[in-house]
C-alpha positions in Angstrom: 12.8 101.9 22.7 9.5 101.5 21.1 8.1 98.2 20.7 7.1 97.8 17.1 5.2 94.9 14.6 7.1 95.6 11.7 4.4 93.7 9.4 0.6 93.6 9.3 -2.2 94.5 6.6 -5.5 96.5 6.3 -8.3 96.4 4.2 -11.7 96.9 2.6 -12.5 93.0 1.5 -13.2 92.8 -2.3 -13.8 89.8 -3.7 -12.3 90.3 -6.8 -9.4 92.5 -6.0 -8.2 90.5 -2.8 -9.1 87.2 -4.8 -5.4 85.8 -3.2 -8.0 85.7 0.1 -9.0 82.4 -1.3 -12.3 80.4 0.5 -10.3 78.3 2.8 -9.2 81.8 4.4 -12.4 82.5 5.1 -11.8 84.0 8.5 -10.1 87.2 6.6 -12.8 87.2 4.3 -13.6 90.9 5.6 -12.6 94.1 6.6 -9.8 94.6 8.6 -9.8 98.2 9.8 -7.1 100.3 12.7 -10.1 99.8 15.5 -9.8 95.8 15.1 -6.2 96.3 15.6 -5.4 98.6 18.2 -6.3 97.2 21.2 -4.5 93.9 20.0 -1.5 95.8 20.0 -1.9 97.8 23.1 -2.9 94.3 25.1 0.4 93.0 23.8 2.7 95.6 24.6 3.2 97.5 21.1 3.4 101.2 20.6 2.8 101.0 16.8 2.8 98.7 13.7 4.1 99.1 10.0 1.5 98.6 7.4 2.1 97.3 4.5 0.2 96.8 0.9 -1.8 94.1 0.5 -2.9 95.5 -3.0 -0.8 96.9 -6.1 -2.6 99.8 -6.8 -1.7 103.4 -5.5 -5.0 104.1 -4.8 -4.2 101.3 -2.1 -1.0 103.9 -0.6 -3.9 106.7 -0.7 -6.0 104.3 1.6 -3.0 103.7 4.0 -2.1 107.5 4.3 -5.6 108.1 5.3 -5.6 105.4 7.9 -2.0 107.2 9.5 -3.5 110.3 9.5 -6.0 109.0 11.5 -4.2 106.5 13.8 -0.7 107.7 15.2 0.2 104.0 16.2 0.2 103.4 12.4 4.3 104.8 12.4 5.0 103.7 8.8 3.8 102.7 5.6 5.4 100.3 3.0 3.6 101.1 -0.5 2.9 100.1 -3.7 3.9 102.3 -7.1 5.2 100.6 -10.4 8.7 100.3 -10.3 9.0 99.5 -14.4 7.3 102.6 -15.2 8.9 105.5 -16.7 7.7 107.8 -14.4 8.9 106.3 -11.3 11.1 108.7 -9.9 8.4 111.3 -10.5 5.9 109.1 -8.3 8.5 108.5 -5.7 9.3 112.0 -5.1 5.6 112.5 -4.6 5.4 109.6 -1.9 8.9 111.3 -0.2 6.2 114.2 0.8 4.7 111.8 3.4 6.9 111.1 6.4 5.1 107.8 7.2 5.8 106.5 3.7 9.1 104.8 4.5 9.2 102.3 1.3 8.1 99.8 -1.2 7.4 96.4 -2.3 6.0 94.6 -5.2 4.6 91.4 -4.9 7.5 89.3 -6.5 6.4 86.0 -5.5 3.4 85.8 -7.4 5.1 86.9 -10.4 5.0 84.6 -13.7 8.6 85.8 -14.7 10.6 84.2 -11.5 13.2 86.7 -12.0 11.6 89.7 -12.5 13.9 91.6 -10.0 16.4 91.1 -12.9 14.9 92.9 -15.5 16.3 96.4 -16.3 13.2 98.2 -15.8 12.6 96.7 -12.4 16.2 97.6 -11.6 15.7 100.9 -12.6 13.2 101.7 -10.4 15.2 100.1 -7.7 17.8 102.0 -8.2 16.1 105.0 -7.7 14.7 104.3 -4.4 17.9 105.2 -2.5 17.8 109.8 -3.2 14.3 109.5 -1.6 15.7 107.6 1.3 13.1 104.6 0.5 13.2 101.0 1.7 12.6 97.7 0.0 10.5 95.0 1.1 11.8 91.6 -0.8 8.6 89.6 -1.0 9.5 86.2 -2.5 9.0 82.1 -2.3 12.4 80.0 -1.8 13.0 79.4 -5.6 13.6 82.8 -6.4 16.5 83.2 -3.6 19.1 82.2 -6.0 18.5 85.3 -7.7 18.6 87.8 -5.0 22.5 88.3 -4.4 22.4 89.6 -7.9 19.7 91.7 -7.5 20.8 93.0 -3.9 24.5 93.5 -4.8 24.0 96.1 -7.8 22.2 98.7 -4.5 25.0 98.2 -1.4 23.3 102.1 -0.4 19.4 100.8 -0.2 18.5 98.9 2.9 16.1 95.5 2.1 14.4 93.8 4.1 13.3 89.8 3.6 9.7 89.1 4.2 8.5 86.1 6.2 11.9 84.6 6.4 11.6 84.1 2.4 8.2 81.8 3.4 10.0 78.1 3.5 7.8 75.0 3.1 7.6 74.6 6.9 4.6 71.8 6.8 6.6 69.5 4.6 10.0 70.2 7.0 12.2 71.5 4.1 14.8 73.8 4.7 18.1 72.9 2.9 17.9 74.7 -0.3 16.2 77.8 1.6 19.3 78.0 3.9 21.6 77.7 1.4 19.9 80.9 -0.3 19.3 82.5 3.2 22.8 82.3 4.2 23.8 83.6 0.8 21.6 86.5 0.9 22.9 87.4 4.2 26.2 88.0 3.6 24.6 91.6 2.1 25.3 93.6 5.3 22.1 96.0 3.9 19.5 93.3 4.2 17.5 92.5 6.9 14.9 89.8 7.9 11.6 90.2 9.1 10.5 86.9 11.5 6.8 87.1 10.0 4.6 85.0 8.1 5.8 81.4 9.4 2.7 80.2 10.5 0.8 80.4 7.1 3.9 78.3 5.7 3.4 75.2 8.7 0.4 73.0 8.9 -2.2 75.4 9.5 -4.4 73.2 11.6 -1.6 71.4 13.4 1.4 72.8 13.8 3.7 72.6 17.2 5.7 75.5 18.4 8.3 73.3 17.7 8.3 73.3 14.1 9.7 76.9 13.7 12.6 75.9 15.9 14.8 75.0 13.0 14.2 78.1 10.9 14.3 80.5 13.3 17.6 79.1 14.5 19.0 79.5 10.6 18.0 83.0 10.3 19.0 83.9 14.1 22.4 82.6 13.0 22.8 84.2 9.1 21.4 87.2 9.9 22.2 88.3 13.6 19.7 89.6 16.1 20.7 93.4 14.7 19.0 92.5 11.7 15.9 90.8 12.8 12.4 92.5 12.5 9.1 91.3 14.5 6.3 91.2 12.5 2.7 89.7 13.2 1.5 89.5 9.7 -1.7 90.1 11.1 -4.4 89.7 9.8 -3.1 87.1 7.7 -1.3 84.6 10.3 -5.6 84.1 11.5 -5.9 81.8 8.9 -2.8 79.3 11.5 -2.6 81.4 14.7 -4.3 84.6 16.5 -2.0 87.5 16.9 -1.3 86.0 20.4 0.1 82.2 19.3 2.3 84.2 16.1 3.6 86.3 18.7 3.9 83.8 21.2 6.3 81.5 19.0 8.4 84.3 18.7 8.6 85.4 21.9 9.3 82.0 23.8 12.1 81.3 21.3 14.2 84.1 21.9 13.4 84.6 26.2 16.8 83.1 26.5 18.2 86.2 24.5 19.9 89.1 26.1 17.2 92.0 27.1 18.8 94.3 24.6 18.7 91.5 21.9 15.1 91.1 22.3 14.6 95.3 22.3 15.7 94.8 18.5 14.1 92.2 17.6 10.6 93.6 18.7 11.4 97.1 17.9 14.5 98.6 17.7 15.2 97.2 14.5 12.6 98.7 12.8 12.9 101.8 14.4 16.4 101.6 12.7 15.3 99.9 9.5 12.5 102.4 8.8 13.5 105.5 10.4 10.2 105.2 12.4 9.7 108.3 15.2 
């Protein structure tokens, strides 16, 4: 079974584009390109990554396919296209020509309207995802878990995936109104969870190993290890951790796990999730 990261970025850096990459992040302030990467993975024991948009433009999915054509470790892409346009399914079945397009996501936690996933347009690009066999990255802050049973139930065929465990205020140790909406969200047998992104949510100066403990013991329990997906976040997790330390949190807290558990988590899953070859 192939041992995937089911979650990292590249880019040109643009200053006004990528102006999320705010000044205290200056160590991503720059390009991060498949050479940087590569060897990272390869020292730590991955055969390939998923790369996902860090931008909502398709010219962004054009940059992407480039980069797989290029560099076979790069086994699938998650994309960007306008789900409320009325030319979606047209722009979908262009993106099913590319075998290492694999799904979607939309940047819903930076969204104005909270409950944009509720809208019909948004549904109805949603709902189209499922003839082109596409996925759904759920990219989203803790308030806006409430409204995610709504929005999952209406699409039991399309499989969703949770990014950075739905990014909990780890520095400030809160967790009891994310679980509730975790737990709630995975009673949807067609979402998963990607274990990603908790290090930008901690202290980014001083967090302890230890302070994941409590999350990744909620989602461990809600979701299952069958439904658990590694992912670095890389480059992004710099700004708290190298690739090493995010990885390493993950890593020690499941060694206790069964071999085959720990095959899913760092692989097998996605493999499943994403139809990756």
């Amino acid at each position: 079974m192939m041992r995937i990261d089911a979650h990292q970025h590249f880019w040109q850096f643009d200053i006004e584009r990528d102006s999320w990459i705010t000044e205290d992040m200056s160590v991503i302030r720059r390009d991060f390109l498949p050479a940087d990467l590569e060897p990272v993975l390869k020292s730590n024991g991955f055969d390939g990554c998923v790369l996902v948009q860090s931008d909502q433009s398709e010219v962004h999915n054009q940059f992407m396919l480039e980069l797989a054509e290029a560099n076979s470790f790069i086994k699938g892409i998650v994309g960007w296209v306008d789900l409320r346009s009325p030319d979606v399914k047209e722009r979908l079945a262009y993106y099913s020509t590319f075998k290492v397009m694999k799904g979607f996501r939309h940047v819903l936690q930076g969204e104005e309207d909270r409950q944009l996933m509720l809208k019909p347009a948004f549904l109805n690009g949603i709902g189209q995802l499922v003839q082109f066999n596409f996925t759904y990255d759920i990219l989203i802050f803790p308030d806006q878990l409430a409204f995610i049973p709504e929005f999952v139930k209406q699409f039991p065929d399309t499989k969703f995936v949770i990014d950075h465990i739905a990014k909990p205020d780890i520095k400030h140790r809160q967790y009891e109104e994310w679980e509730k909406g975790m737990r709630a969200v995975a009673q949807f047998p067609n979402i998963s969870c990607k274990v990603s992104g908790m290090v930008t949510e901690a202290d980014w100066h001083q967090w302890k190993p230890e302070d994941f403990s409590k999350y990744l013991d909620i989602v461990t329990d809600a979701f299952g290890t069958n439904r658990l997906l590694y992912g670095s976040d890389w480059p992004v997790c710099q700004v708290a951790a190298s690739y090493e330390k995010m990885l390493d949190i993950v890593k020690n807290y499941y060694a206790s796990f069964s071999p085959d558990e720990q095959a899913a988590i760092f692989g097998g899953n996605a493999v499943k999730f994403y139809q990756l070859t």
